[in-house]
C-alpha positions in Angstrom: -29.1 7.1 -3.2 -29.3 4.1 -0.4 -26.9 1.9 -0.8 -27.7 -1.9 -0.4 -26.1 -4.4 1.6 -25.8 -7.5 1.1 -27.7 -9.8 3.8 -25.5 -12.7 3.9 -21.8 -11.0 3.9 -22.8 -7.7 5.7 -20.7 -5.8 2.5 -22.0 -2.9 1.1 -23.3 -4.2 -2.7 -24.3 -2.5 -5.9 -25.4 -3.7 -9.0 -24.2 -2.7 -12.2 -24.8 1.5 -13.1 -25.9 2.2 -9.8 -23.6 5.1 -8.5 -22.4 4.8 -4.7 -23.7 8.2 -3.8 -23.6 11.5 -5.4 -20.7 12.2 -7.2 -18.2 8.9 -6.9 -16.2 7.7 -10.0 -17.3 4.4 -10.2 -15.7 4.0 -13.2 -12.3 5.1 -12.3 -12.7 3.0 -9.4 -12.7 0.2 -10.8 -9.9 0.9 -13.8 -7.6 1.9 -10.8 -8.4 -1.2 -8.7 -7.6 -3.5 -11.7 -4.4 -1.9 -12.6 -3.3 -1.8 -8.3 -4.1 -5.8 -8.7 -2.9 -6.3 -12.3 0.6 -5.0 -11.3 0.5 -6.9 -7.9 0.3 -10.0 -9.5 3.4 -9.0 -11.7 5.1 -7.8 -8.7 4.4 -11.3 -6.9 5.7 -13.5 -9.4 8.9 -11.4 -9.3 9.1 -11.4 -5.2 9.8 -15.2 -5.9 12.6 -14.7 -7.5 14.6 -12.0 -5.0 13.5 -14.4 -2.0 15.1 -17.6 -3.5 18.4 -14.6 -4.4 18.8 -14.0 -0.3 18.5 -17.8 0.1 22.0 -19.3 1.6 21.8 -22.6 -0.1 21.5 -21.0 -4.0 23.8 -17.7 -3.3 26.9 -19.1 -4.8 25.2 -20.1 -8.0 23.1 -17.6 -8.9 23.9 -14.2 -10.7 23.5 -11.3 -8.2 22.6 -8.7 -11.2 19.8 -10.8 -12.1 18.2 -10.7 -9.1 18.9 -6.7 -8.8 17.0 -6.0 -12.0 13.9 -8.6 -10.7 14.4 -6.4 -7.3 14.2 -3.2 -9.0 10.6 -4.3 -11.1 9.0 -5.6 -7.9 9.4 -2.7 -5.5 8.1 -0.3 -7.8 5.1 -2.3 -8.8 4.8 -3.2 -5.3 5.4 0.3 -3.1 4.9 2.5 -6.1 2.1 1.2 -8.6 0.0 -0.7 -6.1 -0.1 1.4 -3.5 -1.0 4.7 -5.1 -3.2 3.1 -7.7 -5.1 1.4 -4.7 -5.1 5.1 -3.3 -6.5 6.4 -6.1 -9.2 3.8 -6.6 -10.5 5.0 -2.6 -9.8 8.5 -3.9 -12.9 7.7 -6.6 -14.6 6.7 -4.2 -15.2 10.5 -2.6 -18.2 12.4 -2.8 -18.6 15.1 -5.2 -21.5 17.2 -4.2 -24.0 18.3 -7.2 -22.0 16.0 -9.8 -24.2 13.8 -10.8 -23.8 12.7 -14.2 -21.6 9.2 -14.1 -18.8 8.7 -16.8 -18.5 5.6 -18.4 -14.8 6.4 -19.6 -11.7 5.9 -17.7 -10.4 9.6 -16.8 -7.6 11.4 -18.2 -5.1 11.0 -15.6 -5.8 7.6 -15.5 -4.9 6.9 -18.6 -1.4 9.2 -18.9 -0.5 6.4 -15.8 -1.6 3.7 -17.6 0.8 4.7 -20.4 3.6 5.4 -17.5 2.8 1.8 -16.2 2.9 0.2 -19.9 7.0 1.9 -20.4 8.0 1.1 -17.1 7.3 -2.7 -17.7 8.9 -2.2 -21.7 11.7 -0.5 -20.1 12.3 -3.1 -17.8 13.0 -5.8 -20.6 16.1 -3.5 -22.0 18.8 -5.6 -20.9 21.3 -3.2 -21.2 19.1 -1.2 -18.8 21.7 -1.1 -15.7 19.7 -1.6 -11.9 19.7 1.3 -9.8 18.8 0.3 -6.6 18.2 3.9 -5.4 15.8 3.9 -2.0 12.1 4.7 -2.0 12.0 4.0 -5.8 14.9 1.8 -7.5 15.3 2.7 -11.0 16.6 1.0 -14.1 18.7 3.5 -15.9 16.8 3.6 -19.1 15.0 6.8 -20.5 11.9 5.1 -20.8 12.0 3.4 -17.5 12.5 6.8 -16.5 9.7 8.0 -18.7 7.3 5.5 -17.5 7.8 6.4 -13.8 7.3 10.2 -14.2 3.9 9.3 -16.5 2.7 6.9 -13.8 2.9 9.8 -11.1 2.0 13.1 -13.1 -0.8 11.0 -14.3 -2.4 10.1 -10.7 -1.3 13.9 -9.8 -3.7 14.8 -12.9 -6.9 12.7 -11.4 -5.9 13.6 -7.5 -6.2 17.6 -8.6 -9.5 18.5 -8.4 -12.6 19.2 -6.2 -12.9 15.5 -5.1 -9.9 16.8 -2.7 -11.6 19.5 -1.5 -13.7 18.5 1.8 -15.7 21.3 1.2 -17.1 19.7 -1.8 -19.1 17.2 -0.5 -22.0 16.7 1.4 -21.3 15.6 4.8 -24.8 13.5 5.2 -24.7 11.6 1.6 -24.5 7.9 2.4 -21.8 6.9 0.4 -19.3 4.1 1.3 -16.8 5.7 3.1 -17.0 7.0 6.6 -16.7 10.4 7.3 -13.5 9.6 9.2 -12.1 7.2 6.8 -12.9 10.3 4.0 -10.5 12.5 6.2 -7.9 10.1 5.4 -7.9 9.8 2.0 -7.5 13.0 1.6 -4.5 13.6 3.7 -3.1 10.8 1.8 -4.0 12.5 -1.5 -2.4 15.6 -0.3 0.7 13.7 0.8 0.9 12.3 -2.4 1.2 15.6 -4.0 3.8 17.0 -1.7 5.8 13.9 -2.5 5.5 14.5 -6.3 6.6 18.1 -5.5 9.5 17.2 -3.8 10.5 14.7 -6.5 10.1 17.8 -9.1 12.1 20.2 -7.3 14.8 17.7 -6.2 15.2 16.4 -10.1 15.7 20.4 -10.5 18.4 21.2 -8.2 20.4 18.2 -8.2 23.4 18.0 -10.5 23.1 16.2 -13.4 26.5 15.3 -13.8 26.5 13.2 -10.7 27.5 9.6 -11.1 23.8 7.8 -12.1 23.7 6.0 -8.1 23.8 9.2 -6.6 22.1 11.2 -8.8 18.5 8.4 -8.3 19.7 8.8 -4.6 19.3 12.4 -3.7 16.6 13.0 -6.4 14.1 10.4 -4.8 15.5 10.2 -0.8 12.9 13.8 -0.3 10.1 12.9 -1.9 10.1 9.0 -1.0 9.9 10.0 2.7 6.9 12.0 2.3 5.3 9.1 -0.3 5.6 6.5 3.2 3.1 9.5 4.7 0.9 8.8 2.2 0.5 5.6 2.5 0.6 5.5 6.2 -2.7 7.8 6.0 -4.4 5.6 3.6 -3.8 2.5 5.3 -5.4 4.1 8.6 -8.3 5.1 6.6 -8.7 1.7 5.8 -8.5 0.9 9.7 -11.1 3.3 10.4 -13.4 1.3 8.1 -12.7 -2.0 9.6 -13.3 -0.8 13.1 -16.6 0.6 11.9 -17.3 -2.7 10.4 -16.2 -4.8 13.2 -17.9 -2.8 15.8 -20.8 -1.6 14.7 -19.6 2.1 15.5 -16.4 4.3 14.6 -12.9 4.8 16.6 -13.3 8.4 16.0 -15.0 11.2 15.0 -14.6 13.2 12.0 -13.3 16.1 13.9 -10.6 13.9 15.4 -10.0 12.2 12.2 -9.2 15.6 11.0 -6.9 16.8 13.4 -4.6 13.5 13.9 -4.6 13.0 10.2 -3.5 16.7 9.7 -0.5 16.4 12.5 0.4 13.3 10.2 0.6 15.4 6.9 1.1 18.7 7.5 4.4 18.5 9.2 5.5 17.5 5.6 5.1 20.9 3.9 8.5 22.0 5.4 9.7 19.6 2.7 10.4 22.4 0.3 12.4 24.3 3.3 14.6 21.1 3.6 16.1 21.8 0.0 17.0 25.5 0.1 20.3 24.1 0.1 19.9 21.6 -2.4 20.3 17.9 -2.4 23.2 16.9 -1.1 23.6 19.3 2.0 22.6 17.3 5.4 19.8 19.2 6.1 17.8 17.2 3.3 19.3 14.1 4.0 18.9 14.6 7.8 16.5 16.5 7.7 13.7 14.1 6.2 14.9 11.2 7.8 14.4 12.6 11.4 10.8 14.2 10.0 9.7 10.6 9.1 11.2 9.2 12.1 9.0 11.6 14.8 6.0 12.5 12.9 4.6 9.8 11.6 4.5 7.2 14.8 2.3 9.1 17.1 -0.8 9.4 15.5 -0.8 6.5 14.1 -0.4 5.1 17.2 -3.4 6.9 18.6 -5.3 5.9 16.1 -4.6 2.9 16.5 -5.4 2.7 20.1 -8.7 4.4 19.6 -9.4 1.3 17.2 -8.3 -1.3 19.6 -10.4 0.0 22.3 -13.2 0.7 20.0 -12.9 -3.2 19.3 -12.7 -4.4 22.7 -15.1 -2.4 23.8 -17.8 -4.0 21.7 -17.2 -7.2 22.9 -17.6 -6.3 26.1 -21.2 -5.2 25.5 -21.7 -7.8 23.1 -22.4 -5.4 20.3 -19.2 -6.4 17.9 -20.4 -7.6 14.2 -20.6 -11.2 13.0 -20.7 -12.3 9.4 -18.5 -12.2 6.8 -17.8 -8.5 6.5 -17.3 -8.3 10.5 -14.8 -11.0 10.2 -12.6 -9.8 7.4 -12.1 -7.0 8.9 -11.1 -7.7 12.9 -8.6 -10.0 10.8 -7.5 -7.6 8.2 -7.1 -5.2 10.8 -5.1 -7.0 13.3 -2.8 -8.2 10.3 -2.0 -4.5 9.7 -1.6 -3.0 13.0 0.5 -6.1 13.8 3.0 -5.5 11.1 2.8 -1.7 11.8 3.7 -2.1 15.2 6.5 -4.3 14.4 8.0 -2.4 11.4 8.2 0.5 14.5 9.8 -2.0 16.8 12.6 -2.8 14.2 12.9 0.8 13.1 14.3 1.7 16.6 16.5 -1.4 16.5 18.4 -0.3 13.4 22.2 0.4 14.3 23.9 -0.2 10.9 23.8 -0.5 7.4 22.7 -4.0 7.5 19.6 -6.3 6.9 17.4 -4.7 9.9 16.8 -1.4 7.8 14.5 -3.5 4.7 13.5 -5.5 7.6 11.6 -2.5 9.2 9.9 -1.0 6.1 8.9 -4.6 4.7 7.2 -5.0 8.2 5.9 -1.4 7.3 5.0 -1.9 3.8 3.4 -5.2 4.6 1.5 -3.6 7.0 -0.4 -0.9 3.9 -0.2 -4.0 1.7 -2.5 -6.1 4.4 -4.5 -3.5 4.9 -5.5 -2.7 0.8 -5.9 -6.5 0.6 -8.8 -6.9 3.2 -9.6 -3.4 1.8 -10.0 -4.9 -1.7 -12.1 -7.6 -1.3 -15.3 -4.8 0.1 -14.4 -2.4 -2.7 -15.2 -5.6 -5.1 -18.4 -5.9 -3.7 -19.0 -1.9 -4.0 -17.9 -2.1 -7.7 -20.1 -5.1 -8.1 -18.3 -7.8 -8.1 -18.5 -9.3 -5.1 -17.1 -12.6 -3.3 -20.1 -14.7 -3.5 -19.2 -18.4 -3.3 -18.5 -19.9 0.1 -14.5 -21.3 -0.5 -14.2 -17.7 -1.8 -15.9 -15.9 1.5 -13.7 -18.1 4.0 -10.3 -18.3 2.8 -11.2 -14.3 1.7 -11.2 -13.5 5.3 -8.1 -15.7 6.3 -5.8 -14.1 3.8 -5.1 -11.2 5.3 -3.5 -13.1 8.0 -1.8 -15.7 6.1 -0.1 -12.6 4.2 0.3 -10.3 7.2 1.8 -13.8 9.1 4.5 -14.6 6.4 5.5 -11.2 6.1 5.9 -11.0 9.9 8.1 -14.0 9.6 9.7 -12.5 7.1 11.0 -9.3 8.7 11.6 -10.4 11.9 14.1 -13.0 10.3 16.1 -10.4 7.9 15.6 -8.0 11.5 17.6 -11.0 13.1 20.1 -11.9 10.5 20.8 -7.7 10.6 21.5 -7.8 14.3 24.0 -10.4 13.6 25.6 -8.6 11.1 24.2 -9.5 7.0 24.8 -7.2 5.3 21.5 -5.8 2.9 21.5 -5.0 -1.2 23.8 -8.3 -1.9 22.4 -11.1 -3.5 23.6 -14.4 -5.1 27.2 -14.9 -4.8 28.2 -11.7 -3.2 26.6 -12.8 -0.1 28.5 -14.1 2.3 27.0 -15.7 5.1 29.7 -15.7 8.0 27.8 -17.2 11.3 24.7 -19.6 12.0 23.0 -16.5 13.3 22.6 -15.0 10.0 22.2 -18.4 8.2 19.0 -19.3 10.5 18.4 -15.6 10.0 18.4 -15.5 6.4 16.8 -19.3 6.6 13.7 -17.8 7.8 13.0 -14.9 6.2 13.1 -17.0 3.3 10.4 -18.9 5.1 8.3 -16.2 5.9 9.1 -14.9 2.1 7.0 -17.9 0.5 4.7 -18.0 2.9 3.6 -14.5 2.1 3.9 -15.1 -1.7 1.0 -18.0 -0.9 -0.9 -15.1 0.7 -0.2 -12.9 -1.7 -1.3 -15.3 -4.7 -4.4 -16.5 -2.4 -5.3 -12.8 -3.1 -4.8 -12.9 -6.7 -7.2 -15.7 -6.9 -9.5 -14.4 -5.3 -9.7 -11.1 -7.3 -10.1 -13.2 -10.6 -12.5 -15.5 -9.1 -14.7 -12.3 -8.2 -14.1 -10.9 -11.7 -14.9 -13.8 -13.6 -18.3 -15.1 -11.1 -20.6 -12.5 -11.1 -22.5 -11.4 -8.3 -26.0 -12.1 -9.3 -25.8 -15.4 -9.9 -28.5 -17.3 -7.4 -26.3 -20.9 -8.0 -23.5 -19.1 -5.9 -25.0 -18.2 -3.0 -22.3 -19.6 -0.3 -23.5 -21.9 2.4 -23.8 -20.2 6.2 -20.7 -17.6 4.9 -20.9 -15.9 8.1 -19.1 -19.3 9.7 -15.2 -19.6 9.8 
C-alpha cells in the first residue's frame, strides 16, 4: 500500500484504518507513543521541582529528601519509560512480511507495561518508600516500585520478541515509513534492549541479597544500565537517518552500512554476560562495562554522524536539500541532537571526579535521544493520523526541538562548569554547599538552562494534545504558507 503525503507539510499522512505497509502495528504504535508522552509530561512537571532543589538561592530552605524522591520519579519516567516506550512505538512501526490482518487491540506486552507503569507511579506515593538513588535507574525501595519497574521491562521484552525483530521477515521493497537504514537501527536498538534486560536478570541473580539496599540497586542495575545507553544511542541515530533522508532528499547511508556500523555499536555488548562470571561486585563488572561504554559507543556514532552532516551539506551545495515543513523539522531536530551528542562526549572526557561534570555529560547525552524522539514525534503523529495541521502548531513544532535541545545545552555545560570547580553531585537543598562564585554562576545557570528546557519540553506537550484533540481532516485548519519559518 502507497502511502500518502501530505502536500503542504511534506510528512508522510494516513487516515484512519489505513495500515502503513504490510505488517506494521498501528495500533500499538500509537498506545506506546501516548504512554512515551503521557509519562513525559509527568516526568516534566517533576524536572521543576529537582532544578529549583540545585538552585543556590532556595538550598538552605528546602528539604533535600524531598527533592531525592521527585529525582527518583523523573529519571525513570524520563530515561526509562519514555525512552523505551518511544522505542517501542518505532519498533511497531516495522514490517512484518505476509501479516496482514491489523489488530485493533493494544498487544500483550503492552499491556503487562502498562500495569508496571501504573505501580511504579502508586509506589511512588508510599511515603515511607525510602529514595534510592542507584545510577542508570534510581529506585524507591518499595516492593511495588520494584514490581512496577520489572513489569514495565518484561512487558516491552514480551512485544520486542518476535518476528518484527527478525530482518529477515520483511520485505525489503514494501514502502513503509521507515528507511531501510533507519529499520537497521531499530533493531539494534531492540536487541540492545534485550541484552540490557538480560543483564539486569542475571545481575539481580548473583548479587547478594543481604547487601545494604544502596549497594545492592547499585551493582544490580550498573551492567545492564550501560548496555540500556546502547539502546538508546541506536534509536536516536535511527531517527537521524530519517531526518537526513528528509532534509536531503536522499539517505546518509546505505542499508548495508547501516548494518555494519549499527552492529559494531551493539554487538560488542554480548560480552556482557562474560563481565559477571565473577559476579557483581568484582572490578571486572564494574570496570569492565564502564570502559565498554566508554570506547564502543563514540565511534560509530560519530561516523554516522559525519556521513549525515555531509549528506546535508552536500545538498545544499547542489541545491537539492528539502523545503517545507517536514524538511525543516528535521535539519533542526537533527542539529539539536547531534549538538547535544557531541557535547555530552566532550564533557564525558572532561570528567576527573565525583562531582557535577558526570550528570552534566549524560544529561547532554540523554538530551540529545530526548531531542531527537521529540522532532521524531511530531512525523510519527502524522503517520498515526494525527497530524500537526494548524499553522502556530507547524512553526513553533519545528522550533522546539531547538529551544529544548538549547536549554538543555545550557544546562549541562553549566553543572559541567560548576563540576570543574568542584560541586559536588546527588546533594540537594540544604546539604549543598556552595563554596566559590564559580560554582554559584555554575549552578546559577544550569538552573537557567533547566527552565528553559522545561518550556521546551512543555512546548512539546502542547503540541501532542493540540494534535490529539484537532484532527487532521478538518479543511478549517489548513495552516497558512506552513512551509515559511
Amino acid at each position: 500500500m502507497q502511502n500518502s503525503i501530505d502536500k503542504e507539510t511534506g510528512l508522510v499522512r494516513s487516515r484512519e484504518g489505513e495500515q502503513l505497509g504490510a505488517g506494521t502495528d498501528r495500533v500499538g504504535a500509537r498506545w506506546w507513543l501516548g504512554l512515551a508522552v503521557g509519562v513525559l509530561l509527568l516526568s516534566g512537571l517533576l524536572s521543576i521541582s529537582v532544578v529549583v532543589g540545585r538552585l543556590p538561592v532556595f538550598a538552605r530552605s528546602l528539604d533535600p529528601g524531598f527533592f531525592r524522591r521527585c529525582l527518583v520519579v523523573h529519571v525513570d519516567l524520563a530515561l526509562v519509560i519514555w525512552f523505551l516506550a518511544f522505542l517501542s512505538a518505532l519498533y511497531a512501526l516495522l514490517p512484518v512480511a505476509g501479516q496482514r490482518r491489523v489488530s485493533r487491540c493494544p498487544p500483550h506486552g503492552l499491556r503487562v507495561a502498562l500495569a508496571g507503569t501504573a505501580l511504579l507511579l502508586s509506589g511512588a506515593l508510599q511515603k515511607n518508600a525510602a529514595p534510592v538513588l542507584s545510577n542508570y535507574i534510581p529506585m524507591l525501595d518499595s516492593p511495588v516500585y520494584a514490581l512496577g519497574i520489572g513489569l514495565f521491562l518484561g512487558g516491552m521484552l514480551l512485544y520486542v520478541l518476535g518476528r518484527r525483530a527478525l530482518p529477515g521477515s520483511e520485505d525489503v521493497q514494501e514502502n513503509t515509513f521507515l528507511p531501510p537504514e533507519a529499520r537497521v537501527g531499530v533493531r539494534a536498538a531492540a536487541l540492545a534492549f534485550v541484552i540490557a534486560v538480560t543483564t539486569f536478570g542475571i545481575s539481580a541473580l548473583v548479587t547478594p541479597k543481604a547487601l545494604p539496599v544502596q549497594s545492592y540497586y547499585e551493582l544490580v542495575f550498573w551492567g545492564g544500565g550501560h548496555v540500556l545507553q546502547v539502546a538508546h544511542e541506536a534509536a536516536m541515530v535511527a531517527c537521524w537517518l530519517w531526518f537526513v533522508r528528509m532534509a536531503a532528499g536522499e539517505g546518509a547511508l546505505s542499508r548495508r552500512m547501516a548494518t555494519v556500523l549499527f552492529l559494531a555499536l551493539v554487538l560488542p555488548n554480548l560480552a556482557a554476560p562474560l563481565l559477571l562470571v565473577k559476579g557483581t561486585g568484582n572490578i571486572l563488572y564494574i570496570g569492565g562495562f564502564t570502559e565498554l561504554m566508554r570506547y564502543t559507543i563514540f565511534p560509530p556514532v560519530l561516523i554516522v554522524l559525519a556521513a549525515c552532516v555531509r549528506t546535508l551539506w552536500l545538498a545544499r551545495q547542489r541545491g537539492t536539500e528539502q523545503t517545507g515543513f517536514a524538511a525543516t523539522l528535521s535539519r533542526r531536530a537533527f542539529f539539536a541532537s547531534a549538538g547535544l551528542t557531541v557535547l555530552g562526549f566532550v564533557l564525558g572526557a572532561a570528567i576527573t571526579g565525583h562531582n557535577t561534570t558526570v550528570p552534566a555529560h549524560y544529561h547532554a547525552a540523554i538530551g540529545a535521544v530526548t531531542a531527537a524522539f521529540m522532532g521524531m514525534a511530531y512525523v510519527l503523529l502524522g503517520v498515526l493520523g494525527k497530524p500537526l495541521r494548524t499553522a502556530w502548531s507547524l512553526r513553533w513544532a519545528a522550533w522546539q526541538p531547538l529551544v529544548f535541545g538549547g536549554g538543555q545545552a545550557i544546562f549541562a555545560v553549566g553543572f559541567g562548569f560548576a563540576g570543574l570547580h568542584g560541586s559536588a553531585r546527588k546533594v540537594y537543598g540544604g546539604e549543598q554547599a556552595v563554596r566559590t562564585l564559580s560554582e554559584w554562576v555554575g549552578l546559577s545557570v544550569m538552573g537557567l538552562g533547566g527552565l528553559v528546557a522545561v518550556v521546551g519540553g512543555l512546548l512539546f506537550i502542547v503540541l501532542m494534545i493540540h494534535a490529539v484533540r484537532h484532527r487532521a481532516d478538518v479543511a478549517n485548519n489548513t495552516p497558512e504558507e506552513p512551509g515559511s519559518f
